[in-house]
N, C-alpha and C positions, 0 to 999 in steps of 0.2 A: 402783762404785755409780752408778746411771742417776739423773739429776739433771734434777727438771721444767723441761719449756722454758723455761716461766714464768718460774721464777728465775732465768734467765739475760739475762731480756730489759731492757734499756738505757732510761734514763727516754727518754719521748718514742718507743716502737716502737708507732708507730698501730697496725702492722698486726695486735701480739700482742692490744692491746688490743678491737680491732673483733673476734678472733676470739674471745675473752671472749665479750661481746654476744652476740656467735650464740651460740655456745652455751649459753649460761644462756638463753637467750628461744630457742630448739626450741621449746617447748611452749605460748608464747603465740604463737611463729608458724602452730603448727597449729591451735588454737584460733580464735584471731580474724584469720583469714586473708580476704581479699577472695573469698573460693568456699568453698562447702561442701564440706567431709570427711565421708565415711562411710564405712568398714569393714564388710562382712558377712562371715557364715559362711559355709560351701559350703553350709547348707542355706537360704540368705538373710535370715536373721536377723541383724538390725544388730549389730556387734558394739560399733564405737563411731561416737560423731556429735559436729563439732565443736562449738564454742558460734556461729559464723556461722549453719550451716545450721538448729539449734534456734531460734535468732533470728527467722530469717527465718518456720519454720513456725508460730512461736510455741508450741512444745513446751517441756516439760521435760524436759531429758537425759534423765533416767532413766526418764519414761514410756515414751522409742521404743528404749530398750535391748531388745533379745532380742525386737523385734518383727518380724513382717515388712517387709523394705523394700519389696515390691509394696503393701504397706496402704496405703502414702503417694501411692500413685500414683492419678489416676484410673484407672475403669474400662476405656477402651478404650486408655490406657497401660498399665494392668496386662496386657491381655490381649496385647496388641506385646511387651512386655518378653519375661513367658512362654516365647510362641511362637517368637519371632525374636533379641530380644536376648539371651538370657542364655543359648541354647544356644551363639549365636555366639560369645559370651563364654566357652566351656566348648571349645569349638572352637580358637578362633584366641589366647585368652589376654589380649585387648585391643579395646578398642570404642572411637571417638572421633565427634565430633561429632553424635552424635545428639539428639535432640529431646523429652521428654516434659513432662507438667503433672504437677508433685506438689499433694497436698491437705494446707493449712493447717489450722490449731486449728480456724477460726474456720469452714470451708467453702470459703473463697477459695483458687484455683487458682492458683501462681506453678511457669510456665513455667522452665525449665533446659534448657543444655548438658548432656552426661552423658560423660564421658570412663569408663574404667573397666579396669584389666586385674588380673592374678592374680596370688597368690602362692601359690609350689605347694614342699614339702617336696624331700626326697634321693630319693625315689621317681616325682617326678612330679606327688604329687596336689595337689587345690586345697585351701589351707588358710587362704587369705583371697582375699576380692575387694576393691579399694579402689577407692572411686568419688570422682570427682570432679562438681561441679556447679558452672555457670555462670549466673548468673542473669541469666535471657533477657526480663525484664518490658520492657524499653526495646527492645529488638531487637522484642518482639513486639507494641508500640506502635508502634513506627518502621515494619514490616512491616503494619500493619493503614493505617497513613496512605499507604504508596506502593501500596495494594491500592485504597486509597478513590480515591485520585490518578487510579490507570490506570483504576477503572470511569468518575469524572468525564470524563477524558480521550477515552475508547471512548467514553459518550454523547455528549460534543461533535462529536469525528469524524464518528458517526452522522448526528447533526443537521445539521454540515456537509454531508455528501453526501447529505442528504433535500434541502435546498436548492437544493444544487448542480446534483443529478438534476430537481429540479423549476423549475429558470433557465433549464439545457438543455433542456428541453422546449418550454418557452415561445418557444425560439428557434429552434425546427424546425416546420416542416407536421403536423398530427397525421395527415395522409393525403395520400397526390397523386391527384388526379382529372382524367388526362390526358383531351384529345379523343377522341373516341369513332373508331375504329381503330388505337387505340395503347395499350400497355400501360406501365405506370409503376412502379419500385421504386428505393427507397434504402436507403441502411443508413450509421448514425451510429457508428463505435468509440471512445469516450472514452482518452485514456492515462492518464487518474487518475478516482476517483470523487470526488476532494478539491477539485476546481476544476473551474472552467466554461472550455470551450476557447470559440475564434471560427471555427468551421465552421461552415458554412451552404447551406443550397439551397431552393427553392421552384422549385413550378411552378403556373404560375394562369394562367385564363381573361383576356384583352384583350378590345379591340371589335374589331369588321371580322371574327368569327370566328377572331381569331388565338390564339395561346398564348404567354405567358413563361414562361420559364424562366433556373435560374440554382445556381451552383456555386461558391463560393467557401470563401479562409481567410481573417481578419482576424488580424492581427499582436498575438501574446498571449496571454496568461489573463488569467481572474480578472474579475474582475466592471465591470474599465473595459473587456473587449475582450466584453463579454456586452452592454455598450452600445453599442459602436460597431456591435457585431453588427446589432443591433437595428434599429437607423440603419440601417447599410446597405440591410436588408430591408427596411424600408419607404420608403425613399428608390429603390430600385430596380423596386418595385412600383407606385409614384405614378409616377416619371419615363415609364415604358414605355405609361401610359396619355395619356399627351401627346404624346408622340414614341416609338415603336415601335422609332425603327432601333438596334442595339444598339451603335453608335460614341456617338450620341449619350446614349442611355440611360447611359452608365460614366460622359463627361465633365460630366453633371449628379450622378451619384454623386460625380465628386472633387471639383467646386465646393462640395458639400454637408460633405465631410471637412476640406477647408483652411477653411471657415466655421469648423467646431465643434470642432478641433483642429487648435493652431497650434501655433505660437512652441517650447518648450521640451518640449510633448506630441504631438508630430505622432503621427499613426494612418491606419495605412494596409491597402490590403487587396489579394489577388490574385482575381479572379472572371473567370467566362467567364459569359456574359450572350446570351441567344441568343431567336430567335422563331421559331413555329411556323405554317404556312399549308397548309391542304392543299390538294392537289394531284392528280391521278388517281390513282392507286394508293397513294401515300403523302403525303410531306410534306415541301415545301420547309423547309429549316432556314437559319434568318441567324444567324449567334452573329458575338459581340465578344470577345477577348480582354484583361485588363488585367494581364500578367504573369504566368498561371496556365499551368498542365501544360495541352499538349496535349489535347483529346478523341482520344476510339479510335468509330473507325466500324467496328462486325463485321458482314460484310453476309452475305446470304442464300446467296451463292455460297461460304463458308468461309474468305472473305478480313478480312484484321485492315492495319487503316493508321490514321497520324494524321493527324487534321484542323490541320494546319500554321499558327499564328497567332503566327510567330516575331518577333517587336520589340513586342508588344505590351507595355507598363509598368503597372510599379507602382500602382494608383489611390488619390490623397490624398496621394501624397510628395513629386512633381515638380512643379515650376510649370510647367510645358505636356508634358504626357505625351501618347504616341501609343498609340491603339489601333486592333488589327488584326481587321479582321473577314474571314468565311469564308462562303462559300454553300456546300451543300450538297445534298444529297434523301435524305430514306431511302425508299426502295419496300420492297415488303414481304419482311418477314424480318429487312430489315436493323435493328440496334439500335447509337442513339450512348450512347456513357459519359463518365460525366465523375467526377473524383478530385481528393482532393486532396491535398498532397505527403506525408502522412503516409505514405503507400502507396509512393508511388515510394524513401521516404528511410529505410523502415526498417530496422536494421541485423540484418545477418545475421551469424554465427559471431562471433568472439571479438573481430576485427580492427575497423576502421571500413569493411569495404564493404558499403555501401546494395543493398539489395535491385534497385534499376531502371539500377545502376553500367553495367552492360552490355547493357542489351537487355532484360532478362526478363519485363516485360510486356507487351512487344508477342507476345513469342515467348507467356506468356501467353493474350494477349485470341484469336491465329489458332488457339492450340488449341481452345479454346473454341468458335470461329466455325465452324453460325452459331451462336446461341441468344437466348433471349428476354430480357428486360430483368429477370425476377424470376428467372431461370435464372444470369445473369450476375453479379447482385446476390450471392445465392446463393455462386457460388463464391466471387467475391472477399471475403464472409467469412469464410470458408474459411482462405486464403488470409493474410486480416489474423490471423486466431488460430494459424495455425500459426507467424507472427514470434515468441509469445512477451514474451519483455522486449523484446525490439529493436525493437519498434514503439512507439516514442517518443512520437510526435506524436499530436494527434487525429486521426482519419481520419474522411470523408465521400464515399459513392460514389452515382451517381444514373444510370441509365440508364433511356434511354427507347426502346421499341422497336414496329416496323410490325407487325400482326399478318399472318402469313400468308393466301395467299388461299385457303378450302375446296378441294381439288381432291380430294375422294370425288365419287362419283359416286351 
């Protein structure tokens, strides 16, 4: 004779005892379980529902017995279920993390998880579905605050870069209106819409009929190198109408930066600084360097060089900085350019080699040559959008070029 476990079990066996508990409480653990139970038929009528889920709808059991379980759903949950869920269910036998609103007593919509798969006879067929529900009210609260969060977020960003794009404007020429035999274009490429770079260029009328011009980067973002910026351009445009020559012109810019940033904030900048005279056919050019890229001379004949301005320093770092100046002429055809390192340093393919690593703007600017100043322009935006991500930096390009002389006849 087979003798129950139970009676054999030694005072003090937790473990017969714990499984006691389970077993007389099955039925209150389905019942008031932390997630709703429900049973349907194969034709989707509840078969049973536990006291959780009646809770939560505020039903009474036996009203949603042998109802449809779509009844409880909204509308365009009833129609998903239908359509998509419960053929899937009839298909694959199991459904898990899906999404719908069931409808309360009261009208009030309480979101759920829906797990659900089949029980099917010795034949095959389906002869219950058992559903499970997770109640999603906190998740669908929590999901509506990081929804609020990201539109707040998106409109701030926005705002930021209406800003941002309207600081940068303020700190560029809204036109160049070069001397009359000369054609003028630039082009600004921001690397973020999210902050203000320190690139800069102007070109304006002088006395004596001459012209300034001028190309530079200030060191930074953000809205302390949107000031320095600013400074510069007008400390570069006041100095040139006192003193013209562009040696002098740079070393009253960096008196002007070790005045108004010292000690612990130094701010400094790279610019080529140049003036315009004209001349028989074109236009004597004087430029200054203060540690900027090269200019490219493309002249009329299809030849590309740089205007060499090699020891020229840093302006506003050094306490006695040298700068280099250059004469030149453009006659006609010929157009000078001027950039700034965004262009020469942007990165190409996967590795860190910079786009100008070897040569490749000059080889560049002689393909091109000759061409016009809004022709040039032109390409090298071209040129900067084809980098992609790998153009890091802000970019700023300016050329300025001789117009040809008529020869139709």
């Amino acid at each position: 004779m087979q003798r129950d476990p139970r009676e054999l079990r030694q005072p003090g066996d937790r473990s017969i005892e714990h499984a006691d508990i389970l077993e007389e409480n099955l039925e209150d653990l389905y019942e008031n379980a932390p997630c709703g139970y429900l049973s349907t038929w194969p034709d989707g009528r509840i078969a049973r529902i536990n006291a959780t889920l009646a809770s939560w709808l505020g039903f009474e059991r036996d009203a949603l017995l042998d109802e449809p379980f779509t009844d409880l759903l909204t509308a365009g949950g009833r129609i998903h279920y239908e359509t998509h869920f419960a053929p899937l269910l009839q298909l694959e036998g199991e459904l898990s993390g899906i999404t719908v609103d069931l409808v309360a007593a009261q009208g009030e919509q309480l979101p759920v998880f829906v797990t659900a798969n089949v029980k099917t006879d010795a034949s095959g067929s389906v002869v219950l579905v058992r559903i499970t529900l997770q109640d999603a009210r906190d998740r669908r609260t929590y999901e509506k605050q990081l929804l609020e969060e990201r539109r707040m977020a998106e409109h701030e960003r926005a705002r930021v870069q209406v800003l941002a794009s309207t600081l940068q404007r303020s700190l560029l020429p809204p036109s160049l209106t070069p001397p009359a035999g000369m054609d003028a274009a630039a082009y600004y490429h921001p690397a973020s819409t999210d902050d203000v770079g320190g690139d800069f260029y102007d070109l304006f009328a002088l006395p004596d009929h001459k012209w300034g011009f001028f190309l530079g980067d200030v060191c930074g973002k953000g809205a302390t190198a949107a000031a320095v910026t600013s400074l510069t351009r007008y400390t570069l445009r006041s100095a040139a109408v006192f003193d013209d020559d562009p040696v002098a012109v740079l070393h009253n810019l960096d008196a002007v930066l070790h005045s108004n940033y010292h000690g612990d904030e130094p701010r400094f900048c790279t610019v080529v600084f140049g003036v315009l005279t004209r001349r028989d056919d074109g236009f004597d050019v004087h430029l200054a360097s203060g540690g900027h890229p090269p200019a490219l001379l493309l002249t009329a004949d299809g030849e590309a060089e740089y205007i060499s301005t090699a020891g020229g320093q840093f302006v506003g770092i050094l306490r006695d900085p040298k700068f280099v100046s250059k004469r030149v002429h453009l006659s006609a055809g010929d157009t000078l350019v001027l950039y700034t390192d965004g262009l020469t340093e942007a990165r190409i393919g996967p590795g860190t080699e910079r786009y100008d690593d070897d040569g490749a703007l000059i080889e560049f600017a002689a393909a091109h040559a000759p061409t016009t100043a809004e022709q040039i322009v032109g390409d090298l935006r071209e040129l900067l959008a084809s980098f992609g991500t790998g153009l890091e930096d802000d970019t700023a390009v300016m050329a300025l070029g001789v117009a040809r002389e008529n020869t139709s006849t």
